[in-house]
N, C-alpha and C positions, 0 to 999 in steps of 0.2 A: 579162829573165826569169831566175829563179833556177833554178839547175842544180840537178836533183834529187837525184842523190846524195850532195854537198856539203850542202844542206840536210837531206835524210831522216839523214846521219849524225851532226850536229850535235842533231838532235831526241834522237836515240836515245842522245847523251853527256847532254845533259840529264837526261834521265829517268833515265841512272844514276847521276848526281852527286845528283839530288834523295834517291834511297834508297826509306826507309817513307813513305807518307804515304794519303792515301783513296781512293776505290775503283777497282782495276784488274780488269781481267777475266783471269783465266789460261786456264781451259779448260772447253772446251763439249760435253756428251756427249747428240745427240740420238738415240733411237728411237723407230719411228715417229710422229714430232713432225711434221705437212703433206707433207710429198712427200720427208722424209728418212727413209731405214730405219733406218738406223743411219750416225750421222756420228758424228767426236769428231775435236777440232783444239784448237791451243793458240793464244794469242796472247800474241805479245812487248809490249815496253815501243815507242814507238816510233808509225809510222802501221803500221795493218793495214787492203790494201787489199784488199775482197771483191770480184770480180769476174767475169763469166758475163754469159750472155744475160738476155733478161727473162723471166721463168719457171718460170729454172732452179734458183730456191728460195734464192737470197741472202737478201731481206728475211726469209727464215724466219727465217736465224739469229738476226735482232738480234728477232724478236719471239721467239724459244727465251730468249733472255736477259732479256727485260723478264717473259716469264714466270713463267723461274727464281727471280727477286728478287721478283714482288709477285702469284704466282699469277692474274692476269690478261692478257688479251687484246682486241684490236681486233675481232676476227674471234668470233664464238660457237667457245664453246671445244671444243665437239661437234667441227668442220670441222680442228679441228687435227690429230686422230689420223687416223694413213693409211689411206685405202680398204681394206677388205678387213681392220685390222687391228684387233684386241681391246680394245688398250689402248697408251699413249705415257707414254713417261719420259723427263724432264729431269734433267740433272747441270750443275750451274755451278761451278766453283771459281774463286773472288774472294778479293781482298786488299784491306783496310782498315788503316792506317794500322800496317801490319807486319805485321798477324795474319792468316792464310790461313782462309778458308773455304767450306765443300762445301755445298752445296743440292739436296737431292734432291726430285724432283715427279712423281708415278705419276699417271693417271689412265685407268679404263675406259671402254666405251661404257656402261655402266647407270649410269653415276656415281658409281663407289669412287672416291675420292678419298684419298692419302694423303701427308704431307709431313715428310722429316727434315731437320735444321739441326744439321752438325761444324763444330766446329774441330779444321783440319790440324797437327799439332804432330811434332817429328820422332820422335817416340814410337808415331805414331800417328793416330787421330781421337777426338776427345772431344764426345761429344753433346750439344746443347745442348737444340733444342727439338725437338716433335712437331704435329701438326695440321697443315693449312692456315694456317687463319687468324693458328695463334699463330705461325707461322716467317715469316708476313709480317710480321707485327709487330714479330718479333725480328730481321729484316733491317732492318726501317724502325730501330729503335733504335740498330743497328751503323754506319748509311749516317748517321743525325741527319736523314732526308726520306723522303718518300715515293713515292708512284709518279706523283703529279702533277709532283712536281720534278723527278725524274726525267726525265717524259718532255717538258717544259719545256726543260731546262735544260742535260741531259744527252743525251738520246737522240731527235734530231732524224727526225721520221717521212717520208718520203717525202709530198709534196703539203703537207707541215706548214712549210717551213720558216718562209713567213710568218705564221704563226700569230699565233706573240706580236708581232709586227706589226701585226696586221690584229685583234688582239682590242679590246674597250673598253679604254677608257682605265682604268679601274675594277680591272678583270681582269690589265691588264698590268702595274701597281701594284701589284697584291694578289701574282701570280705573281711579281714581280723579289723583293716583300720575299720571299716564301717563301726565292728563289734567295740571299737576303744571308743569310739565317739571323734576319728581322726577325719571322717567322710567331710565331716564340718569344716575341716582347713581347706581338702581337696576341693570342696565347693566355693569355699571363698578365695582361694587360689586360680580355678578354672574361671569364676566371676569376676573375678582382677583383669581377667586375659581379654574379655568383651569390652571391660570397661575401658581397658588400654588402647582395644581397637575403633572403639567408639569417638574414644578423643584421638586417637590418628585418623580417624576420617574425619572428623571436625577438623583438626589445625590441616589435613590434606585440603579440603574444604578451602577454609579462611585463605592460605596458600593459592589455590586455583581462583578466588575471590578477589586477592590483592594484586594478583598478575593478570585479570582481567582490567581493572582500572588502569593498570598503566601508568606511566611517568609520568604524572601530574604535574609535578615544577617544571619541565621544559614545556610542557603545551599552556602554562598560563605566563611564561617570557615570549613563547611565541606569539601568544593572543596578545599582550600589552602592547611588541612592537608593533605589530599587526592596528590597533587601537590609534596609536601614534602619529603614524604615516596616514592613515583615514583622516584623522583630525585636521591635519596640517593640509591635505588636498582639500578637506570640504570649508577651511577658511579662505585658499583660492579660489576657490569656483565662486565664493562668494562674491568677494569683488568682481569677478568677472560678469557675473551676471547682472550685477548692479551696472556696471558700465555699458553692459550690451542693451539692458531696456534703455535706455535713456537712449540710444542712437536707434533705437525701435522708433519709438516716440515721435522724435522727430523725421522717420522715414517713413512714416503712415500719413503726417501732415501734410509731406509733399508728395504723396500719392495719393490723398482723399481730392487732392488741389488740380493734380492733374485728372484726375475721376473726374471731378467735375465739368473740366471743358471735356474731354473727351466726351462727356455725354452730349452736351449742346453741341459739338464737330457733329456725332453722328448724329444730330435732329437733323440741324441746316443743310447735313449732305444726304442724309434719307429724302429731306422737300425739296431739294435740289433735284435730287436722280428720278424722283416721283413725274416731277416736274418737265423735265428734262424728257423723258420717257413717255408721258402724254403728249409733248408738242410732238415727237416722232411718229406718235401712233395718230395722231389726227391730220400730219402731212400724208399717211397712207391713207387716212379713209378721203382724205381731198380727191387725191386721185384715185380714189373706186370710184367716188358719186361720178368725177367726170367722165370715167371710162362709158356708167352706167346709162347720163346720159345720154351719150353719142349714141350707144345701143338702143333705145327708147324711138328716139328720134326714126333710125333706120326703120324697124321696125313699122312706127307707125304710115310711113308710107305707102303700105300695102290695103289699107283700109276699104277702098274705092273697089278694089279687084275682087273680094271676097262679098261683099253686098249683096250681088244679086245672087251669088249659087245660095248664101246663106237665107234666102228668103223662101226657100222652098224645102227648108229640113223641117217644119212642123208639117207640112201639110203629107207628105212623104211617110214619116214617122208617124200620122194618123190611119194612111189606107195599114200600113205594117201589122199598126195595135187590131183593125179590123181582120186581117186575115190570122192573129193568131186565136178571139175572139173563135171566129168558122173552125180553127181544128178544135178547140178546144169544146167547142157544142158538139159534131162531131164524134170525138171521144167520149163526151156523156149519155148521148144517146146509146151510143152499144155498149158500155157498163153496163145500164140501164136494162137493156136486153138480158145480155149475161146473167146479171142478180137476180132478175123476177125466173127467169128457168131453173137456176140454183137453187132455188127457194123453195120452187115444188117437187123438186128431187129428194130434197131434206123434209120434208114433209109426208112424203111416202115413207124414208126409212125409218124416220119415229113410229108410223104405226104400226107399221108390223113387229119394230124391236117390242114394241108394248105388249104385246100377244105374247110373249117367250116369259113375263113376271110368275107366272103361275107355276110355270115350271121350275123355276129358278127356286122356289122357295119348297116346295114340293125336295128337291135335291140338299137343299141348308139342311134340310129338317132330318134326313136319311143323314147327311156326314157328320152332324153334330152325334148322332146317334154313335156312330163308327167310332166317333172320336173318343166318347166315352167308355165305349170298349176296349181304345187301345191303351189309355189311360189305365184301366182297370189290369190290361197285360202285363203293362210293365210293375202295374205295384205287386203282381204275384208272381212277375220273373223275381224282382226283388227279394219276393218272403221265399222264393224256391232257392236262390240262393244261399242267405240266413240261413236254410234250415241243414240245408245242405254242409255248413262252416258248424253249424251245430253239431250235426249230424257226424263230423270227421272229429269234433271238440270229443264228445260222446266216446266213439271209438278208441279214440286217444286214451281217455280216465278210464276206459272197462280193460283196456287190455294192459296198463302200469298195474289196475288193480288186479288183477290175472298173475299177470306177473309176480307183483310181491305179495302173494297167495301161496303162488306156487312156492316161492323162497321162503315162506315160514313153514309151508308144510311140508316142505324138502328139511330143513332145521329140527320142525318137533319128530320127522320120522327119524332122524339118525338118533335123538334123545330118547328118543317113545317107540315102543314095539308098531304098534296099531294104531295110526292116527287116521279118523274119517275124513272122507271128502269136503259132508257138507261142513260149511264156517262158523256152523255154530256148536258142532259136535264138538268141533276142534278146540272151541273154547272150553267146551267142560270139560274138556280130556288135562287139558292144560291145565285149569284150577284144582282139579281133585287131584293133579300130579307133584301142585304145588305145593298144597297143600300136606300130602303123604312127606314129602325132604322136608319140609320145617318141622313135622313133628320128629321124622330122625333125628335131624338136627337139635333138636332140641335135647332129647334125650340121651343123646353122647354126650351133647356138652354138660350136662346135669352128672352124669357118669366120670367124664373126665374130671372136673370141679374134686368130685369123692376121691377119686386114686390118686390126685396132685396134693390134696390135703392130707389123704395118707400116709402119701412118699415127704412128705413134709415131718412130718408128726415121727416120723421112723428114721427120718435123717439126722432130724433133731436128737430122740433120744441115744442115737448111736454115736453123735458127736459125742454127748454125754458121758458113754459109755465107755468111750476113749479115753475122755480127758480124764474119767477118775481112774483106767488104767496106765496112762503116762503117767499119774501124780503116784499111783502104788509101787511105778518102775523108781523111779526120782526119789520117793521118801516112803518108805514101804512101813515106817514103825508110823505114820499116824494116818486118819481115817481120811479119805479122800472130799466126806459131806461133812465130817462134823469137826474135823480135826484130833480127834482120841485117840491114844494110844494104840497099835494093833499085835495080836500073836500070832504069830508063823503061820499057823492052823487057818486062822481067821482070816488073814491076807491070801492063803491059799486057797480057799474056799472061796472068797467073794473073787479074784483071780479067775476062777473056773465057771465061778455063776455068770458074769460079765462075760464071758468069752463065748461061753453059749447063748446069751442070750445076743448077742451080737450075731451070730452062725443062722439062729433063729430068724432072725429080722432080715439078714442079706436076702436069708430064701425068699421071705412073703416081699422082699423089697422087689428081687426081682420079677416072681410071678405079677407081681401090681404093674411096676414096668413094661412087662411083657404087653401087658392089657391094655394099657394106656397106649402102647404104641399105635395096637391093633383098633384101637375107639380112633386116635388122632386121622391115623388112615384115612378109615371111613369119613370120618366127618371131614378130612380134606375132600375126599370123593362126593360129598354130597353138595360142599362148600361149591368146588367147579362146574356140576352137574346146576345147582341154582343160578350161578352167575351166568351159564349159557342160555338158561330161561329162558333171565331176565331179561336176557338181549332184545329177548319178543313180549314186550309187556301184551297185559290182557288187552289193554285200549288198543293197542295197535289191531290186533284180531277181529274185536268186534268195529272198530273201525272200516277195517278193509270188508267186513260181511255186507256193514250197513252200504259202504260206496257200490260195491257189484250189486246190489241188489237195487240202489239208484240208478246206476246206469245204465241198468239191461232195461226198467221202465221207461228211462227218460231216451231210451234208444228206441224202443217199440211205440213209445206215442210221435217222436219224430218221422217216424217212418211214414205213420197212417196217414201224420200232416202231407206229407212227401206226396202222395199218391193221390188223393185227394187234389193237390194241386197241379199234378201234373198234368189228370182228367180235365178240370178247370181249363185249362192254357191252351188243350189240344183245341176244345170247344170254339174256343173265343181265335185262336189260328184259321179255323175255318172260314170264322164268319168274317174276319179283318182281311183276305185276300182278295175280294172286291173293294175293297178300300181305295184303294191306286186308283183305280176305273173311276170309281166317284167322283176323286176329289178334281181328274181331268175334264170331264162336265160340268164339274159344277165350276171353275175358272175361265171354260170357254164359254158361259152363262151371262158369267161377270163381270166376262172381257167385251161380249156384246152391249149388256144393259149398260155398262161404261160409257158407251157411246150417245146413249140418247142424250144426256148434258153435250156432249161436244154440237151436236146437231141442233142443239135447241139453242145455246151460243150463239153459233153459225145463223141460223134462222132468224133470229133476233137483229144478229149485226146488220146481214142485209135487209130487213125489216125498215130499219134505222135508216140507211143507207140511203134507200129508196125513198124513205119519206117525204112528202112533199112535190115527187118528181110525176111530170106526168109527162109521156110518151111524143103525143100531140103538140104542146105546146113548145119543146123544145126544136120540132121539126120547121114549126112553124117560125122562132126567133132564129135558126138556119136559115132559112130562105130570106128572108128581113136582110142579115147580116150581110150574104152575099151579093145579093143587088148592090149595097153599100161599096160593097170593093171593086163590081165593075162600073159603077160613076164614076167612081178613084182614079180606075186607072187609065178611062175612057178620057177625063179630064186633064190627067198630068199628061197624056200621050207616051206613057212606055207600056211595053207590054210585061206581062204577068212575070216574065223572068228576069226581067231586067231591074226589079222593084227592090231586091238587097242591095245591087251593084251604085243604084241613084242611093239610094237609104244611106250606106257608108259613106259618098263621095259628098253630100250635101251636110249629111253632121258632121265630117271633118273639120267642113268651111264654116258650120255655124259655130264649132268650138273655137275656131282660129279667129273669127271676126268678133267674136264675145273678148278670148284672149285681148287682142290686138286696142278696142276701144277702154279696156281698164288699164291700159298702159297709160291713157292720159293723166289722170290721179295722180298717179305713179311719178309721173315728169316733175308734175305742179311739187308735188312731195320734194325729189331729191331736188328739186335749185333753189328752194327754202332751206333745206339741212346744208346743202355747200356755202351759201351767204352768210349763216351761224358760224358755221367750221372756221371760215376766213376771222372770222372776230374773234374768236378763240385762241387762235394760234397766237393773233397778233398781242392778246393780253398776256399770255402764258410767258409768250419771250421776253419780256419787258419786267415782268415777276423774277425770271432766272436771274437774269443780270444783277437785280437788286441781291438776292438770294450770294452767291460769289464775289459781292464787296464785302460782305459781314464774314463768310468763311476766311476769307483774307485778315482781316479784322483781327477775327479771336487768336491767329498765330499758335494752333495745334500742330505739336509736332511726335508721334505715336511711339518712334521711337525714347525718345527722352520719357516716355509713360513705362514704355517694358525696358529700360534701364531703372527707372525707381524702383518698378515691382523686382526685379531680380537681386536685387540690394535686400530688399525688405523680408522677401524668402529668406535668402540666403542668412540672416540675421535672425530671423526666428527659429529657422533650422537649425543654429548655433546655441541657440538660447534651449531649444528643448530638449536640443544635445547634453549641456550642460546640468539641464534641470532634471535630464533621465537618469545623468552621472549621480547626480546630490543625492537623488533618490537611492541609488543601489547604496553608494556610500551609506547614508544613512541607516538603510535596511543590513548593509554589511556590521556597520558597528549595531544595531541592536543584537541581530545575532551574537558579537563577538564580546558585548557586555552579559547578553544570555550565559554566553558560554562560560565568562569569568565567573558567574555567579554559582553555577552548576561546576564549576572544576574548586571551589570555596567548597563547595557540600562533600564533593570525593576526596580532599584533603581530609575534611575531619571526618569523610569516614574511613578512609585509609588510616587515620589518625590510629581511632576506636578499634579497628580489624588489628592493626601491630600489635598494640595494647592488649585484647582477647588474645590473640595467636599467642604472644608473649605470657599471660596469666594459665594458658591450656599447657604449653610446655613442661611447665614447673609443674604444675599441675600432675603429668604426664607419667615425672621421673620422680614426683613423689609415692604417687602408683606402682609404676613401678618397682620401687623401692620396698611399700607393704608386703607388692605379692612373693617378692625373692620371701620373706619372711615365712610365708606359707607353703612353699612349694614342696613338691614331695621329695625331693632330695637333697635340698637342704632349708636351714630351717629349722621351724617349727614340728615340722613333722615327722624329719628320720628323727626328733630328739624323743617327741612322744615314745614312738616306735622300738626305739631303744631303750627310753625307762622300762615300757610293759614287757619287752621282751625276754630279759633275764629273769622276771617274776612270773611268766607264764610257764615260762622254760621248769625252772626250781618246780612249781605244781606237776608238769607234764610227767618228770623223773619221777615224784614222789607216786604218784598215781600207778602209774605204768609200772613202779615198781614194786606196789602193793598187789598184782596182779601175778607176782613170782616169776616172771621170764628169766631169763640167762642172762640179764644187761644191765650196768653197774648204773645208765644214765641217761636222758636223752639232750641233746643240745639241739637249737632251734636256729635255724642260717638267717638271714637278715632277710627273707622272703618266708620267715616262718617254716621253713621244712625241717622237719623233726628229723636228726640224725641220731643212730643207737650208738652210744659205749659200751667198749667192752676191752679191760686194762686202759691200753693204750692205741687200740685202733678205732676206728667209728666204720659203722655199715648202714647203708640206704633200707630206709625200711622196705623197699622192692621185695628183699628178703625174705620177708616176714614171711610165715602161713596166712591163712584163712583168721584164724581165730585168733593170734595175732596183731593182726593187722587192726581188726574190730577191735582190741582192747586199746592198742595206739590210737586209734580213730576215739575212742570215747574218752580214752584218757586226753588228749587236745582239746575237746569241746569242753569236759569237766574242768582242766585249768581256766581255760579262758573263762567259763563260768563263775571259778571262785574268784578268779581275777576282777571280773565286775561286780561280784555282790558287794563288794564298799560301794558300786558306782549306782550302777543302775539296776541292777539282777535281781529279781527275787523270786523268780518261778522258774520252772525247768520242766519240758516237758518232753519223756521219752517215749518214740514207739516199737517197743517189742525189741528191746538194747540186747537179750540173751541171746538171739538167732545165731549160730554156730560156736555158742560157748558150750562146752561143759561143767559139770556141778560143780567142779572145782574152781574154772573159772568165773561164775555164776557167784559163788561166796563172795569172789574179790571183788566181784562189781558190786555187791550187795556193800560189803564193809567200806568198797570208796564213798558207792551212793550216802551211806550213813554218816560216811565223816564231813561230807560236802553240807558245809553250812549255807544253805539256800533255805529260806524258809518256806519255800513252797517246791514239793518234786512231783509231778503227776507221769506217772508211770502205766502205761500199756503192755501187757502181757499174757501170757497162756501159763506160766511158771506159778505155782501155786507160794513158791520161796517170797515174793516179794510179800508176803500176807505178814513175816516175820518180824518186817522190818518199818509198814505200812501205819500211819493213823488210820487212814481209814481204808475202808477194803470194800470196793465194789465189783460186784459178777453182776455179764452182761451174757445175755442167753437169748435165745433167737427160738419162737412156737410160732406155727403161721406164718411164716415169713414174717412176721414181726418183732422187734429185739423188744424184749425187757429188762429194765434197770435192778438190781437191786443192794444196796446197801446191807455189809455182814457184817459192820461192827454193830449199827442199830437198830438191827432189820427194820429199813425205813426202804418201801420199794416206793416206785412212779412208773405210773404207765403213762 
């Protein structure tokens, strides 16, 4: 067995000969970080041995430290910060290959989260980054790994050591290359592979790009013939059109030519037909006038015969006007009559209607009264209903209030023995009840606090008590507190004192228990009995007191209003039932007095009427008038009835005899207008004639007009034919010079796209070419894989078989799995035991460890590596640990043996639920 401090100071010349090189841990600064308040300790070069009971918050540290570097944990990160406390912060100061640096890490219970990253320089600190995530990032860059390798490779977890042992084959191969630094090809390999398919979808791309454009050289042979054939039609069209205006030209000159007689034809034949058409119509009216006059003529022969009847239509027509004259006096005289008796009828009923005004207002005066009454009715039907909507409002709020009365004081009676009626007992019953469970309350939990600090305080020292009799089992010749030598005696006595006093402490531990149970109890009991309360705060109670005692007010004054008004309405009912009666008198009042205007009207008109007229005088221009009509009719000799029969038959004759002598006029008129007619016609004809030697003359012939016109269409129809033609021509080739000029641009860019396609290729399979270099199977990286593995292997035997097993060796398969020799056969460590297995397991991580201290290794940190060893096996991991040139080993355990072998030697202990630090090589404690 290797002597511990021979060994432990040979590690610790190592690790100063080595100098700078990659990551050492310097100092760890926790508050309230798991069951630390505040700790802060350093750590040497060297082994650093942690050591304490189980519980007493060791593994904390080494997870404070995986935290500080990679913001993560095993445990939900909530559970890290200490009971009771707000918030936890990390400080790590580490060393990488010379250069010092500081990590800082806060976090709250709501989840603020914040994170700085220095470098320590003797100037100072100089900042590097911020955030969480990015100071992880920028740790993983400074370390060259990350938190998986780490905790691989580097930071061996309690119950983990087999891990990479016991992982696939797959995983243990993928983790080793990580730990060689191989992860970096697999990256640049796997990176190769996007890159590859980046440029296959680029040239897939350019590919789908250059098959979209299409055969460019046949579509610009198509367009030139195309271009060609255009050119050589629109050279013809040309001459043709040039030839066709020119027979235009002269086909408008001899149709502007015939235009112009044609116009003069139709003058001479318009004053012609003009012409032609008046002598027609003036030989018809020749013969109207002559027919006219013969009728004239006829007529006037009857002149002689009508003379004498017509001499007697005025004198006739004078007795007639006299007899209508008589009916007409006649009928005014009895109007006359009629109006003046009418008049005094209407003059009687004005004055008695006059008599009835007194009463008539005497009646206004009584319904205007009425009226105000019923006015008054309805505004106190209105406030009876109001009060009434109130009065159910009211009812409504007393009885919810009632109600949830009833339900709290159904509630405080199941809680409360005794609770009164009235609402305000019930209030103080409540408060001084409340009052009574908060001071329980209080008083358990002041009680509990005591026996939870006791049972702390006693848990504590029985941890204690243990661990210095495990350490007396394990190494019985030195002293468990100070380390001195022991004698049998001594060992056997402190044995016995510890055992008792252990026996001692179970008792009072569990009468404390006991008690604390029976306090947690109660105070659940007082906890549930409060929050049933609470359900019924105070306010709610005096609330519900003060509304019943509202409502039954505001119920009993609604009431009185009630009644009060109902008295009112019956009153005023009474007196409004003659109402009806009234308001019929007093419109048949109104319907009388109505009448006096119609009456006085009436009286008025014939007033009017009569003005003027007197009775006498008109009897008087009667008798006048009459005498007149018997001279009348005493002189013409007819009698009285005979006097319409002469009337009609004498004005017939005088209209016929009036007719008859205006026909002379008439005669003299039409043989002046037929002696005109005659000279008319005879100039008219004499006109035509002239008019039909000139028609002859001009030699218009209409057809020879619409043969020019139809020529001349027909030629400009041809022309705009042609000119429609040149048009599209022209419009076709601009297009098709368009299009040359646009299939010139996809030429060169089809050009440019081959050329790129062409440079991505190469490109492609020179890529390709790199990643074969890096792939994981062959390559770069089974070559790595194969150098480390024969010199990891070499370490794993030596290790494993400083640990004394049955097995001459171990060999490692190309997936890293460790197979045992033994002579000539090899066995699956499946094999192994328990304890074993743990030594294979650490002896693989401890190779791979020495394997990388030339590289990048220089700390190591184990938690609690003894768990199913024995002392025996305990040595050989103590004399591997010692020969493993790492200059930094930080070591977690309950094994007092690592103290042996340790620079420095820290115990972590747990009073209060609190751990405390303390440093045994210079007693240098932190709280």
């Amino acid at each position: 067995m290797v002597q511990g401090g021979e060994e432990g100071g040979g590690l610790r010349e190592r690790a100063d000969e080595d100098g700078g090189g990659a990551l050492r841990i310097r100092r760890l600064y926790l508050e309230n970080f798991g069951s630390h308040q505040r700790t802060e300790l350093t750590f040497s070069d060297g082994v650093n041995a942690i050591i304490g009971n189980n519980g007493a918050g060791k593994t904390t540290l080494l997870e404070a430290i995986a935290y500080a570097l990679y913001h993560k944990a095993e445990r939900p990160v909530e559970d890290l910060i200490r009971a009771g406390a707000p918030r936890m912060r990390v400080e790590l100061v580490f060393e990488v290959d010379g250069r010092t640096y500081l990590v800082i890490r806060e976090r709250s219970r709501d989840g603020v989260v914040s994170a700085e990253l220095y470098e320590l320089t003797q100037g100072g600190r100089r900042f590097i980054q911020r955030d969480q995530n990015k100071v992880s990032s920028q740790i993983e860059a400074i370390l060259g790994f990350g938190r998986d390798v780490f905790l691989q490779g580097i930071y061996v977890r309690q119950g983990e050591i087999q891990r990479l042992l016991e992982d696939q084959p797959a995983r243990r191969k993928e983790v080793i290359a990580r730990l060689l630094g191989i992860e970096i090809l697999e990256r640049i390999w796997s990176d190769l592979k996007g890159v590859i398919e980046r440029l296959d979808g680029e040239i897939a791309a350019l590919e789908r790009e250059i098959l979209a454009i299409g055969d460019v050289d046949r579509e610009r042979m198509e367009v030139a013939r195309s271009m060609e054939h255009i050119e050589g039609r629109l050279s013809a069209l040309v001459e043709e059109i040039s030839s066709l205006e020119s027979s235009i030209l002269e086909l408008r000159g001899r149709v502007d030519e015939l235009e112009a007689k044609r116009g003069r034809f139709i003058e001479l034949r318009s004053q012609l037909d003009e012409l032609k058409a008046k002598i027609s119509s003036n030989l018809k009216r020749k013969e109207k006038l002559e027919l006219e006059l013969r009728d004239l003529d006829e007529e006037l022969s009857k002149l002689k015969q009508l003379e004498a009847l017509a001499s007697r239509y005025e004198e006739i027509s004078r007795l007639r006007d006299l007899l209508l004259m008589l009916s007409d006096l006649r009928k005014r005289l009895d109007l006359l009559r009629e109006s003046m008796n009418e008049l005094k009828v209407i003059e009687s009923e004005i004055q008695e209607i006059e008599g009835k005004k007194e009463s008539l207002e005497r009646v206004r005066a009584e319904l205007e009264e009425m009226r105000s009454l019923k006015d008054e009715y309805i505004r106190m039907e209105a406030e009876l209903k109001g009060l009434r909507e109130r009065e159910r409002r009211e009812l409504r709020k007393l009885s919810d209030a009632e109600r949830r009365f009833n339900e709290v004081i159904g509630l405080l009676r199941e809680l409360l023995v005794e609770v009164p009626d009235d609402p305000r007992g019930v209030l103080e019953v409540y408060s001084r009840r409340m009052e009574e469970l908060s001071e329980g309350l209080s008083s358990r939990d002041s009680r509990i606090r005591e026996l939870e600090g006791e049972i702390e305080r006693i848990s504590a020292k029985m941890n204690q008590y243990t661990m210095y009799l495990e350490e007396l089992s394990s190494n019985p010749e030195r002293c468990p507190l100070c380390g001195s030598k022991l004698t049998a005696e001594r060992v056997k006595s402190l044995r016995r004192g510890l055992s008792e006093g252990m026996e001692a402490m179970k008792s009072s531990l569990s009468e404390i228990e006991g008690e604390l149970r029976r306090l947690k109890e109660e105070r659940d009991s007082i906890l549930r009995l409060i929050e049933r309360m609470r359900e019924i705060p105070p306010r709610t109670l005096a609330d519900i007191s003060e509304e019943l005692e509202e409502s039954r007010g505001s119920l009993e004054e609604i009431r009185g209003l009630l009644e009060e008004i109902r008295r009112n309405i019956s009153e005023l009912e009474l007196k409004l039932s003659k109402l009806p009666e009234l308001e019929e008198r007093y419109r048949s009042l109104i319907a009388e007095l109505s009448k006096v205007d119609l009456l006085r009207r009436r009286a008025d008109q014939i007033r009017e009427s009569v003005s003027g007229l007197d009775p006498g005088s008109l009897e008087r221009e009667l008798l006048r008038v009459k005498g007149e009509v018997d001279e009348a009719i005493e002189r013409l000799g007819i009698s009285f009835e005979d006097i319409e029969a002469e009337y009609s038959k004498s004005r017939k004759a005088f209209m016929e005899y009036g007719r008859i002598r205006g026909m002379l006029m008439e005669r003299e008129r039409l043989s002046n207008a037929l002696k005109e007619l005659e000279e008319e016609i005879s100039s008219d004809d004499e006109r035509a004639s002239h008019l039909e030697e000139e028609i002859h003359r001009l030699g218009f012939d209409e057809r020879s007009l619409e043969r020019a016109r139809s020529e001349l269409r027909e030629a400009e129809e041809r022309l705009r034919e042609l000119l429609r033609e040149k048009g599209e021509l022209e419009g076709t080739l601009r297009e098709l010079r368009k299009k040359e000029e646009e299939l010139s641009v996809k030429t060169e860019k089809l050009r440019e796209l081959r050329a790129k396609k062409e440079r991505y290729e190469i490109f492609r399979s020179r890529i390709q070419g790199v990643r074969e270099l890096f792939s994981r199977d062959k390559g770069i990286q089974p070559a790595l894989r194969e150098a480390a593995r024969p010199l990891i292997e070499r370490e794993v035997s030596e290790i494993f078989g400083s640990f004394g097993f049955d097995y001459d060796s171990v060999r490692l398969d190309e997936d890293f799995t460790p197979i045992l020799r033994r002579g000539n056969r090899e066995y699956s460590f499946d094999l192994l035991s328990g304890g074993e297995r743990i030594s294979l397991a650490l002896a693989l991580r401890l190779a791979i460890a020495r394997y990388l201290v030339s590289t990048k290794m220089e700390s190591f940190i184990l938690d609690e590596p003894t768990v199913h060893l024995d002392d025996e096996r305990i040595e050989y991991l103590l004399e591997a640990l010692s020969s493993l040139q790492i200059p930094q080993l930080i070591v977690v355990t309950h094994s007092p043996r690592f103290r042996d072998i340790a620079s420095r030697s820290i115990l972590v202990s747990k009073e209060g639920g609190v751990s405390r630090v303390e440093v045994l090589d210079d007693a240098r404690a932190s709280d």
